[in-house]
C-alpha positions as CSV (number, residue, x, y, z in Angstrom):
1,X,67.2,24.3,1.2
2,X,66.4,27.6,2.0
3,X,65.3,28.9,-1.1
4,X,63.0,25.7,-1.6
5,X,58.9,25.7,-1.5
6,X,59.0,22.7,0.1
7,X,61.0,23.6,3.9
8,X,58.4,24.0,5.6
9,X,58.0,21.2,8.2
10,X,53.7,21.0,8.6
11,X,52.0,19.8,11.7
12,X,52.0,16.7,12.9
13,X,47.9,16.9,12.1
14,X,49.0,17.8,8.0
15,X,51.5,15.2,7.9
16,X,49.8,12.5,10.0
17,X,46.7,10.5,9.3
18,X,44.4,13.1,8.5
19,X,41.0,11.3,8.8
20,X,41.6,10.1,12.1
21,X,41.4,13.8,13.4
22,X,38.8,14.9,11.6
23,X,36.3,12.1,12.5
24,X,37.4,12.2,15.7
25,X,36.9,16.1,15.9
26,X,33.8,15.9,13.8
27,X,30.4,14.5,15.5
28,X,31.0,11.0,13.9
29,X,32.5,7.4,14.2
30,X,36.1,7.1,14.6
31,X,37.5,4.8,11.2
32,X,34.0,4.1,10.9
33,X,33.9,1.5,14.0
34,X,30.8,2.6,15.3
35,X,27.9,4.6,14.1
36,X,26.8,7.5,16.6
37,X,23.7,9.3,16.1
38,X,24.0,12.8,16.2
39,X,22.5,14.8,18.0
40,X,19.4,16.2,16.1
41,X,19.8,19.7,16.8
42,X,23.0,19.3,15.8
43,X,21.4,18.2,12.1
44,X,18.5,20.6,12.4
45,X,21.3,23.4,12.4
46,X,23.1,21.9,9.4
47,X,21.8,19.2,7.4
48,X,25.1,18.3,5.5
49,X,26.0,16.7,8.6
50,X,23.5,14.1,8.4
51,X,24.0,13.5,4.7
52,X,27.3,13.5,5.4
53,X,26.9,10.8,8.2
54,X,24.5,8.9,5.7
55,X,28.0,9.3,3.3
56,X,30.5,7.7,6.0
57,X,27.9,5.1,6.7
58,X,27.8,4.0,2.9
59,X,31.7,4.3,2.6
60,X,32.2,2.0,5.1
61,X,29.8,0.1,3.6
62,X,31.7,0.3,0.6
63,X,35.3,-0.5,2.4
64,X,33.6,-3.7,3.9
65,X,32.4,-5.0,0.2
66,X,36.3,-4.0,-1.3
67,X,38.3,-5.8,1.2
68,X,35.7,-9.2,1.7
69,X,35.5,-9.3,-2.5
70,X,40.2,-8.6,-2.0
71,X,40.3,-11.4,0.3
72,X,37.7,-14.2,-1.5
73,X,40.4,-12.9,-4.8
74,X,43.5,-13.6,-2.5
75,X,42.0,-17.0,-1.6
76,X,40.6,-18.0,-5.0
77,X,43.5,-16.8,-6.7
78,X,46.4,-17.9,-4.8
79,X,46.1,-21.5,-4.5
80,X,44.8,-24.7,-6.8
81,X,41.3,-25.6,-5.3
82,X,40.1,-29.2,-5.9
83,X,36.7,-27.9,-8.8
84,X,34.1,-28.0,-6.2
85,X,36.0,-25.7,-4.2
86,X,37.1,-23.5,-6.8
87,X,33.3,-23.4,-7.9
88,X,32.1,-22.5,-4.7
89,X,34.9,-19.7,-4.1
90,X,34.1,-18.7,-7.4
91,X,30.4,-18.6,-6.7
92,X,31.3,-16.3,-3.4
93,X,33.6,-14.1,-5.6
94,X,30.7,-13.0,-8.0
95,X,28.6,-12.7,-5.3
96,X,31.4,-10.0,-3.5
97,X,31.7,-8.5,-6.8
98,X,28.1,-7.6,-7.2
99,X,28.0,-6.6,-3.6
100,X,30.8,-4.2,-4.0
101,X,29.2,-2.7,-7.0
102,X,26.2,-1.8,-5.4
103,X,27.8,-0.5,-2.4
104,X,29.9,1.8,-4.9
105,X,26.4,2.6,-6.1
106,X,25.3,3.8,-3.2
107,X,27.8,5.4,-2.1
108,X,28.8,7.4,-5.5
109,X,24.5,8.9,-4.6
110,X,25.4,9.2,-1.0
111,X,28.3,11.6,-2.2
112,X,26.3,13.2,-4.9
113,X,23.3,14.1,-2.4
114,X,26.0,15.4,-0.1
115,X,27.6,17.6,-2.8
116,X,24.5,19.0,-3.6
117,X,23.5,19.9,0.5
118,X,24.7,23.3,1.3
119,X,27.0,23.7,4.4
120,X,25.4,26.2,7.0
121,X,28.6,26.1,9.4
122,X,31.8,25.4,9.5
123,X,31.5,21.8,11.0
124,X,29.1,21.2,8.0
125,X,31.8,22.2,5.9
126,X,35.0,20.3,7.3
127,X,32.4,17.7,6.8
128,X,32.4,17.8,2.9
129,X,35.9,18.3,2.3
130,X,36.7,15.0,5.0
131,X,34.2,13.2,2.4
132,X,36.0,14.8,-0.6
133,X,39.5,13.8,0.1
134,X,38.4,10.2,1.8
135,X,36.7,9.4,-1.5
136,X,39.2,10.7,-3.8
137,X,43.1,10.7,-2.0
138,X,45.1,8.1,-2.8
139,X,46.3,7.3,0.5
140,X,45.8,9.0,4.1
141,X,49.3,10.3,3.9
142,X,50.0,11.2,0.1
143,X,52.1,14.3,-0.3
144,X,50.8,14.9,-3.9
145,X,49.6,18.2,-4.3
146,X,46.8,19.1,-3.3
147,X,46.3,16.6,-0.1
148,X,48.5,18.1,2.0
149,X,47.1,21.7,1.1
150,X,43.7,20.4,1.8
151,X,44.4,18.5,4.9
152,X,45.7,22.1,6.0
153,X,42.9,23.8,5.0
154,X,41.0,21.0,7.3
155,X,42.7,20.8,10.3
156,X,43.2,24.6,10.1
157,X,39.0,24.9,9.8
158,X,38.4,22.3,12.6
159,X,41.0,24.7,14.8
160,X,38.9,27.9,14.3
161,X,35.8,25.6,14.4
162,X,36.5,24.5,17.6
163,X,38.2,27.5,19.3
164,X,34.3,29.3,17.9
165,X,32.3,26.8,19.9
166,X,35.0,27.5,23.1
167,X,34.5,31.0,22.5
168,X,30.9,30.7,22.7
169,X,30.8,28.5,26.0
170,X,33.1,30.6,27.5
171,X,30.6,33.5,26.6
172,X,27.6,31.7,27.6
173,X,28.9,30.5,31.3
174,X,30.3,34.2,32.1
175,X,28.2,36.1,34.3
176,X,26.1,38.3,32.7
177,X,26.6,42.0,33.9
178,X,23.6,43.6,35.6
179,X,23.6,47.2,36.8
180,X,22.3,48.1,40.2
181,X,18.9,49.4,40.4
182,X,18.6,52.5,42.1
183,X,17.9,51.7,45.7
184,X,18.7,48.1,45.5
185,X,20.7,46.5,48.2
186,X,23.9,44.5,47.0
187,X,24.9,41.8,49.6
188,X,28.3,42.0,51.1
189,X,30.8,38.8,50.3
């Protein structure tokens, strides 16, 4: 095992669900429970943020229409209706079907407007990728190349993402030095 590529044990955050930390570290709504605004100076500084939140809002919308049209198949599919049931289900089926499309729709131009929005930070960034890898991994936890490379690369720009904005805090809360003016009295602690 020494000589192998592959001995490296990653970080829980690499090998872990993925998406829960970045929405959770990103201005957004944990697995898509609950949408939070953000706030607007946060989108004035980088709009891919709020076509990114537009994207996570269509792919939920999208996850809602694939697993209401997966459980009317389950139930159609899986037992002998009586043919006014089976007519109705199948009725409600289509319908799913065609809602599911055009949520796919809308989400495939949510993604495509969000492709085409430039990041201006690193937050706007993380963004993309999180919307790249949701759309397109197979599963949260696939050890195909590349998903755990590029949940690295995430977690590893949400780090230096967040240890920036601590850095600037930090920065922004010190006291500012001020020499003495000449002839000025300091007070005595």
């Amino acid at each position: 095992m020494a000589d192998s590529d592959n001995s490296r044990t990653l970080s829980t955050v690499t090998r872990g669900d993925i998406l829960s930390f970045v929405a959770a570290s990103l201005p957004t709504i944990p697995h898509f429970t609950t949408t939070k605004a953000l706030p607007s100076d946060r989108c004035n500084d980088d709009p891919a943020l709020a076509v990114w939140q537009q994207w996570c809002s269509a792919w939920q919308h999208l996850s809602e229409s694939s697993l209401r049209q997966q459980q009317l198949e389950r139930a159609l599919f899986s037992a002998v209706l009586p043919p006014l049931e089976q007519a109705a289900g199948s009725r409600a089926y289509d319908d799913a079907l065609e809602a599911e499309d055009r949520a796919s729709v809308a989400e495939d131009e949510a993604a495509e407007a969000l492709w085409r929005t430039p990041a201006q930070s690193i937050t706007g960034a993380t963004a993309k990728l999180h919307a790249a890898i949701t759309k397109w991994q197979p599963s949260p936890t696939s050890e195909e190349d590349p998903w755990p490379q590029i949940r690295s690369v995430i977690a590893d720009l949400l780090k230096i993402d967040i240890a920036s904005v601590a850095s600037a805090r930090n920065r922004l809360s010190a006291p500012e030095f001020q020499p003495e003016s000449p002839g000025m009295v300091q007070p005595h602690a």
